[in-house]
C-alpha positions in Angstrom: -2.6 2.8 -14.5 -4.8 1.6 -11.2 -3.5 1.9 -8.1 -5.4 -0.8 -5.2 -5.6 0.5 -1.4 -7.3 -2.5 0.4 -8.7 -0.3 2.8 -11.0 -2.4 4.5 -9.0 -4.0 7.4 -10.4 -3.6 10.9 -7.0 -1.9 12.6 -7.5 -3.9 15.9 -3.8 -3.7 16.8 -3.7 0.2 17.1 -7.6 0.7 18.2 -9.3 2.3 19.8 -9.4 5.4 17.6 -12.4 7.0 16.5 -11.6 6.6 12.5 -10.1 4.4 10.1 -6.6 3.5 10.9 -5.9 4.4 7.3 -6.5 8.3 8.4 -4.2 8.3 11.4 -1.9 11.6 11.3 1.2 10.6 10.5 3.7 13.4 9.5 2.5 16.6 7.2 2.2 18.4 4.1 2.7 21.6 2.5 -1.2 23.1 2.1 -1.6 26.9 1.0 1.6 27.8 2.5 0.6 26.1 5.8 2.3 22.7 7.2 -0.9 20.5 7.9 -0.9 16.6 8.8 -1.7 14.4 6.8 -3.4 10.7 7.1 -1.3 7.7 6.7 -2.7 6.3 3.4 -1.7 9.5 1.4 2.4 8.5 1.5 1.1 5.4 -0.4 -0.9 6.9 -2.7 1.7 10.3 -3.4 3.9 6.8 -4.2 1.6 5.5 -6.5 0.8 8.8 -8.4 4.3 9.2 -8.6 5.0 6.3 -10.6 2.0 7.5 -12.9 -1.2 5.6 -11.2 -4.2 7.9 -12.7 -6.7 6.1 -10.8 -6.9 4.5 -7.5 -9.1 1.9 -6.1 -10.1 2.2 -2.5 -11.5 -1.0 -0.9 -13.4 -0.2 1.9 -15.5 -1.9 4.7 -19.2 -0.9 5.1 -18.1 1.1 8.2 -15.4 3.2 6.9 -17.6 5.5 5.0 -15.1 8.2 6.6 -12.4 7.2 3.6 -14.4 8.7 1.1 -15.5 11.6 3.3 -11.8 12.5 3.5 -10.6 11.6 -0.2 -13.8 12.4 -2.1 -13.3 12.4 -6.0 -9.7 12.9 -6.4 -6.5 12.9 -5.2 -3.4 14.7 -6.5 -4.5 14.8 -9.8 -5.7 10.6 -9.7 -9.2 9.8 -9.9 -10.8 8.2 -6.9 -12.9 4.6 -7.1 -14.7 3.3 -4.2 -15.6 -0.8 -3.6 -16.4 -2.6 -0.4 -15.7 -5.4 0.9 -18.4 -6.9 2.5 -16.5 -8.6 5.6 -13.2 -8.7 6.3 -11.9 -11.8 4.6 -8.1 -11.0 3.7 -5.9 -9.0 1.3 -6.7 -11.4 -1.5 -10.5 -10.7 -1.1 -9.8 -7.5 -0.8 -7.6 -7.3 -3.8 -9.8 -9.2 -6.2 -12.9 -6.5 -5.5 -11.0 -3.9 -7.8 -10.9 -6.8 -10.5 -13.8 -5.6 -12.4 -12.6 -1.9 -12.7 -9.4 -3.0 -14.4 -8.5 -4.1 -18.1 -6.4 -6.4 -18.5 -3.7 -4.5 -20.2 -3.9 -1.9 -17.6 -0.5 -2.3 -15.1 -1.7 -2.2 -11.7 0.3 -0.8 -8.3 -0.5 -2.8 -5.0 0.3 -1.5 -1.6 -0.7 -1.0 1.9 -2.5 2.2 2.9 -0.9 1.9 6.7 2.9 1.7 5.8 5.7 4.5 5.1 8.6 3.4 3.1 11.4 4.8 1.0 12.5 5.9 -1.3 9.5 7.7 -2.6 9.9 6.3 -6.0 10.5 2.5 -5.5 7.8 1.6 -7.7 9.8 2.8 -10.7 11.8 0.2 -10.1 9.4 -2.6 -10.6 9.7 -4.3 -14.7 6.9 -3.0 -16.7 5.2 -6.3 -17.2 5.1 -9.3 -15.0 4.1 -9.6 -11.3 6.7 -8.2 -9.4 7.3 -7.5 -5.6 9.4 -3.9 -4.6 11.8 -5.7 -1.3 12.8 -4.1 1.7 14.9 -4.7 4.4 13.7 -5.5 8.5 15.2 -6.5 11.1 12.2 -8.9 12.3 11.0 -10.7 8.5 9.3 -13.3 10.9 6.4 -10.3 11.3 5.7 -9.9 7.4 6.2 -12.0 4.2 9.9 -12.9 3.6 10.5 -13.1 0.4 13.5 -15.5 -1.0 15.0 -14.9 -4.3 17.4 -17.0 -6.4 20.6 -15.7 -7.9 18.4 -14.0 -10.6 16.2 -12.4 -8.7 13.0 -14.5 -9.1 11.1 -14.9 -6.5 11.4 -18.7 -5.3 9.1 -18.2 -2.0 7.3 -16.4 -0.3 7.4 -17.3 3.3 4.4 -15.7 5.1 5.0 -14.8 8.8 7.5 -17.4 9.4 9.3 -17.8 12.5 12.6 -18.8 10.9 12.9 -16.8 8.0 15.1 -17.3 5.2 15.7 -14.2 4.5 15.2 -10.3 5.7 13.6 -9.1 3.0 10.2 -8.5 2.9 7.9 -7.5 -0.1 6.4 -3.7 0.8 4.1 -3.3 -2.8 4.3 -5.3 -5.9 3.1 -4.6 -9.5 0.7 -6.5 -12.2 -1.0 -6.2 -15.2 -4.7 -6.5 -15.2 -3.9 -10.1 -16.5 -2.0 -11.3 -14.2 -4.5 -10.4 -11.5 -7.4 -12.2 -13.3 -4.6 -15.1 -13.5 -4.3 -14.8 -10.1 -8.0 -14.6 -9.2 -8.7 -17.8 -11.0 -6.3 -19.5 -9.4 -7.2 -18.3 -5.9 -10.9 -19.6 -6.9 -9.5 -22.7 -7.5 -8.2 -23.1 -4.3 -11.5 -22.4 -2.5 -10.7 -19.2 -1.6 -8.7 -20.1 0.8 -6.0 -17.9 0.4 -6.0 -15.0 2.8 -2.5 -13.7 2.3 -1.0 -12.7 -0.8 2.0 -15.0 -0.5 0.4 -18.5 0.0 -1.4 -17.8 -3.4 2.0 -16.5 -5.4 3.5 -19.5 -4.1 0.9 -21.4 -5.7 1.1 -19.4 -8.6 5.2 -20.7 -8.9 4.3 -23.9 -8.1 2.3 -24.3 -11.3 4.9 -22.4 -13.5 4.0 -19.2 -13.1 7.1 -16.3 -12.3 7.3 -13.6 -10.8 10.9 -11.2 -9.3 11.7 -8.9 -6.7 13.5 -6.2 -6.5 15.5 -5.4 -3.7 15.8 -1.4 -3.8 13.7 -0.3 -0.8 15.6 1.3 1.5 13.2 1.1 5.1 10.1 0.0 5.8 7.5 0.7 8.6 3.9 -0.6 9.1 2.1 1.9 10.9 -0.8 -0.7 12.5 0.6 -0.9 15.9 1.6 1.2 18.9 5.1 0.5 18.0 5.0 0.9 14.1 3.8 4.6 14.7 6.0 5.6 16.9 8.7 4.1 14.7 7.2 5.9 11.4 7.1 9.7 13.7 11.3 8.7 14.0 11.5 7.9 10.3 10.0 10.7 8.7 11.5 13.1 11.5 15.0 11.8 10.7 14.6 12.7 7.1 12.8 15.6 8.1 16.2 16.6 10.5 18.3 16.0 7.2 21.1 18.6 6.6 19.0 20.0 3.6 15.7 21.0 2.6 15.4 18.5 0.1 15.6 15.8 2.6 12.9 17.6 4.4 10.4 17.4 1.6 10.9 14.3 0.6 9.6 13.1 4.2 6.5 15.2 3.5 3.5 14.3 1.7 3.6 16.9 -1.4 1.4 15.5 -4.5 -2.0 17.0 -3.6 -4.5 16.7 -0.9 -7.8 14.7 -0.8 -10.6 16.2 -2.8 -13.2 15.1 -0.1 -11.5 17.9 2.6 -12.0 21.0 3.1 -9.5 23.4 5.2 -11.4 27.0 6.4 -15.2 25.9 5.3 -17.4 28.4 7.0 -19.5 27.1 9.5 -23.2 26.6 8.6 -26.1 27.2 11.4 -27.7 23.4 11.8 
């Protein structure tokens, strides 16, 4: 199973930092007995692993060179693929680079290195075939992609940064097949590439008889890209850290497996 991190965005709502926003510390781990932070992208990818993603596709920017400096080869266990995107031209383009990496029977994860959500295992809750989108509750849809359901939980629209939102719940990750996302890319190609957001191509996608559901079993939901979204993500993770047992503790910190490209206590070499 792939897992995608588009990876290549510029982060100009949280800048200026001197690394990819995809690194920023939020929270910790467990490392040799020592609580360390850890970057942002990792509760996405422990996520992924966790739902049994062996492989995870970063797509990077020619700048960010400093992603696989800190992930390297592996992470937790899943091997670590690197393609760039040349210029940033939205998460479809972004999406598609993985495309020739994948098979099309291979089931592929989707998510967005610079959120935190829970519960840690949402993605099991995604069908095993099909595109399908794991929900979650906000209280301000109008900043992400609302997506409405009918009474059987297929998805009917996906309304992308709408003012008047139909709905509060917004799509956090979804989950394909390697065909779907071909089926996807053609279409998208088709439409002259226009699409840069996910949801104006799905809706496309419905509009000539394609289907695709959403689950509504997320629980919160925090993007990470702004001033705001981090300090919001700090509050989540130390609420759950504050829990009244340890087990709520742990499950706010990152636990799978830390980035094969670092290195804690390397001796310093003489330049």
């Amino acid at each position: 199973m792939w897992g995608i991190v588009p990876a290549a965005g510029r982060g100009s709502r949280i800048q200026p930092l001197a690394f990819s926003k995809e690194l920023l510390p939020v929270g910790s781990r467990i490392d040799g007995g020592e609580e360390r932070p850890c970057a942002v992208s990792e509760y996405l990818l422990e996520r992924m692993i966790e739902a049994g993603a062996d492989k995870i596709c970063f797509v990077i920017a020619p700048g960010k060179s400093d992603i696989l400096e800190y992930y390297g080869s592996d992470y937790g266990g899943a091997a670590a693929a690197y393609v760039v995107q040349p210029q940033p031209s939205g998460l479809c383009d972004a999406i598609f680079r993985a495309l020739p990496l994948i098979r099309p029977d291979e089931p592929v994860l989707v998510g967005l290195p610079d959120t935190v959500w829970f519960p840690k295992d949402g993605f099991a809750d995604l069908p095993g075939d099909g595109l399908s989108f794991l929900l979650f509750p906000v209280d301000r849809p109008e900043f992400f992609d609302a997506v409405v359901l009918d009474g059987q939980g297929a998805v009917r629209e996906i309304q992308v940064k709408q003012a008047d939102a139909r709905t509060r719940w917004i799509w956090g990750a979804f989950k394909m097949t390697g065909t779907e996302l071909r089926q996807l890319h053609a279409l998208w190609l088709r439409r002259g590439r226009r699409d840069e957001y996910i949801g104006t191509l799905v809706n496309a996608w419905l509009a000539e008889g394609g289907r695709a559901v959403g689950v509504r079993s997320g629980l919160s939901y925090v993007d990470v890209g702004t001033l705001h979204g981090y300090r919001a993500a700090i509050g989540l993770l130390g609420d759950a850290v504050s829990g009244a047992d340890a087990g709520a503790a742990a499950a706010a910190r990152v636990a799978i497996g830390r980035p094969a490209g670092r290195s804690f206590g390397a001796p310093i070499r003489d330049q």
